[in-house]
C-alpha positions in Angstrom: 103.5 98.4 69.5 103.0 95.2 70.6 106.0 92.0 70.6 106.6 89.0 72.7 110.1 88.6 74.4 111.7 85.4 75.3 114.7 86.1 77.2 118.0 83.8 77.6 118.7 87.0 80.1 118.4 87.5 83.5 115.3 89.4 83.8 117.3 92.7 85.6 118.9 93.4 82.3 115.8 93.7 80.5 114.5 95.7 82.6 117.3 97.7 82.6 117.0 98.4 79.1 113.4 99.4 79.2 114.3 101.8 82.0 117.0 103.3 79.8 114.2 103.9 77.3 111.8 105.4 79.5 114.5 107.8 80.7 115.0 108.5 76.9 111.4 108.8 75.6 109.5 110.8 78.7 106.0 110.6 76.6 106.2 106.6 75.8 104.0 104.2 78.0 104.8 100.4 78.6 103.2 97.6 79.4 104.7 94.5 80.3 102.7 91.2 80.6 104.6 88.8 82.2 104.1 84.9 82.0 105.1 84.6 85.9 107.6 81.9 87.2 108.8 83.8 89.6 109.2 82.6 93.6 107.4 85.3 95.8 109.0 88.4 96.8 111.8 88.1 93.9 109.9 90.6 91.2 109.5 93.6 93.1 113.4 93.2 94.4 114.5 93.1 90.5 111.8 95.8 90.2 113.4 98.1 92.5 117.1 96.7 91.5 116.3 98.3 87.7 115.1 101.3 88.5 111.5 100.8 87.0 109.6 101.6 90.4 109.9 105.1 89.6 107.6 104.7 86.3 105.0 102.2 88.1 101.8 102.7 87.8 100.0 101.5 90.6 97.5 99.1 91.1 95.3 101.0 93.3 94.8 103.1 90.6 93.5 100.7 88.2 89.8 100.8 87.1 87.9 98.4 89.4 84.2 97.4 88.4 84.2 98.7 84.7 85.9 101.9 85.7 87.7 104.3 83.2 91.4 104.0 82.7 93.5 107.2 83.1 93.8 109.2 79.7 97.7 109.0 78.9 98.7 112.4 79.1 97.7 112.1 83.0 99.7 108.8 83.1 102.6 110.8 81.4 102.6 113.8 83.8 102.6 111.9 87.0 105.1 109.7 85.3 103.2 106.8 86.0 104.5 105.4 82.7 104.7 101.7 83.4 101.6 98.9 83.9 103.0 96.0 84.9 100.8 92.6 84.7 101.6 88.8 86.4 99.8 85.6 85.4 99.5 84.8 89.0 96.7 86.2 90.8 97.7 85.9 94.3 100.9 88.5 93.2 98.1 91.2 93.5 97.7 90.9 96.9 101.4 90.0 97.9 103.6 92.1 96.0 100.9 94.9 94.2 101.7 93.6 90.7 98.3 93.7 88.9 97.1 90.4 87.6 96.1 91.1 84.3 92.7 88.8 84.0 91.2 91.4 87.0 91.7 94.2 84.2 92.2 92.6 80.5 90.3 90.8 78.1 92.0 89.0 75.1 90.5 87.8 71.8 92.3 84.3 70.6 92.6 84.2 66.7 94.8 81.5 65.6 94.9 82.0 62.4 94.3 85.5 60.0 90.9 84.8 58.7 89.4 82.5 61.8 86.7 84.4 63.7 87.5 85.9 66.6 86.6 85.2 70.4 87.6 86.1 74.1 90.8 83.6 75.3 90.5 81.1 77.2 91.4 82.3 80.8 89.5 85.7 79.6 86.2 87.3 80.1 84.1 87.8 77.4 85.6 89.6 75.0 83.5 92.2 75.1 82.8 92.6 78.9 81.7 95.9 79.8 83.4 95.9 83.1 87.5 95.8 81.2 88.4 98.1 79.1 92.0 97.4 78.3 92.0 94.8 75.4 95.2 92.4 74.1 94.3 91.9 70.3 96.6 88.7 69.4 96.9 87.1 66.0 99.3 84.1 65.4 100.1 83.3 61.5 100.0 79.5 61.0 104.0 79.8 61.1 103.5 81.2 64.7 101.7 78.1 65.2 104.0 76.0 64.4 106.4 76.7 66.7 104.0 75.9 69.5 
């Protein structure tokens, strides 16, 4: 399942509430992109504050180079359950939150019967060296709003 969240809230109760249902589903894996604002330093506090560090899933472990991922049932038994991705690159280094266009490529279909192609910040959509793909669609009434 994929959704978008805009939040009114302060980002700790979120992630509260996906902690709550990582401790309730122990098989479930979650990934959170985040469109990053954020001074550095403050994520990995509100990280820790939630709980959520004990579901991280490192970014040392992440496929460099075209590597494999992890199959899920290894990511579920080491309880590595969360993969957590910033829009700003230099977070990688500083605070060890993966920045998602080192490891993801996304197609950008605007609407439901345009062709598809890689985004704009993305490598080519079908790059041989990422293998973790975001597929988004947006209706014409999701374009709208923009």
């Amino acid at each position: 399942m994929f959704f978008f969240l805009f939040s009114q809230q302060p980002a700790i109760n979120v992630f509260k509430e996906i902690q709550t249902f990582l401790d309730a589903n122990p098989s479930e894996v979650v990934t959170i992109f985040l469109e990053d604002y954020t001074a550095t330093g403050s994520l990995p506090k509100v990280f820790n504050a939630s709980g959520l560090m004990k579901y991280w899933f490192p970014v040392s472990k992440m496929p460099k180079s075209g590597g494999n991922w992890p199959l899920l049932k290894d990511m579920i038994s080491q309880n590595q359950r969360l993969l957590v991705f910033t829009s700003k690159k230099s977070k990688e280094a500083s605070e060890g939150i993966a920045y998602e266009w080192n490891y993801v490529v996304e197609n950008q279909c605007r609407f439901q019967y345009m062709p598809c192609f890689n985004g704009l910040q993305s490598f080519p959509f079908f790059s041989s060296t990422l293998l973790l793909t975001r597929f988004a669609l947006y209706t014409q009434m999701e374009m709208m709003v923009w």
